[in-house]
N, C-alpha and C positions, 0 to 999 in steps of 0.2 A: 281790634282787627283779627289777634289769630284765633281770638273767643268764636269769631266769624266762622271761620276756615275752619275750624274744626266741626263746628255744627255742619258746615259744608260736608266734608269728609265722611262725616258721620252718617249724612242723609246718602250720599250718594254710592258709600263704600259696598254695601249689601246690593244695590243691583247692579255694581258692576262687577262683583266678585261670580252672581249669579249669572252673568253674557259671558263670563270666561267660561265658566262649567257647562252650560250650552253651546258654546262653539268648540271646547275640548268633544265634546259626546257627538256634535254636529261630523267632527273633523274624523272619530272614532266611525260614526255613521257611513261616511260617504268614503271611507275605507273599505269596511265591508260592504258595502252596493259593488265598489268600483270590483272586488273579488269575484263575487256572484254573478256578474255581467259577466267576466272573462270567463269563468267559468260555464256559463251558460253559451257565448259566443266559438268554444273552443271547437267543437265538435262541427258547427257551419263552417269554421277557417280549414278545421281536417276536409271537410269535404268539397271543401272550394279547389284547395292544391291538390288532391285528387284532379278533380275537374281539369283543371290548369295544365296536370302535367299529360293526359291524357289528350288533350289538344296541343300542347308541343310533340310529343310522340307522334299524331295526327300528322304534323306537320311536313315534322321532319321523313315519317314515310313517304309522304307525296311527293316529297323531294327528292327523294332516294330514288322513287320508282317511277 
């Protein structure tokens, strides 16, 4: 029986050592995406609270006057 388990182990050891090193590199990946995105997203966020606070200001004049 563990003559078995070992030929098991044997057969299965190498592609599961290879799904770990692809989901290390996967998990390395979608780190850096998720970086690039914020970065790329950053400058539309500055321009949105622009926008945002130029219509509070809006606002608050109308209010005022």
């Amino acid at each position: 029986m563990y003559n078995i388990l070992d030929r098991l182990l044997t057969f299965i050891e190498p592609p599961a050592d290879q799904w770990d090193d692809h989901q290390i590199r996967l998990e390395h990946i979608t780190v850096q995406l998720v970086d690039m995105m914020r970065e790329c997203r950053r400058p539309h966020d500055l321009q949105n609270e622009v926008k945002n606070s130029l219509k509070k200001n809006k606002n608050i004049d109308k209010k005022i006057f």
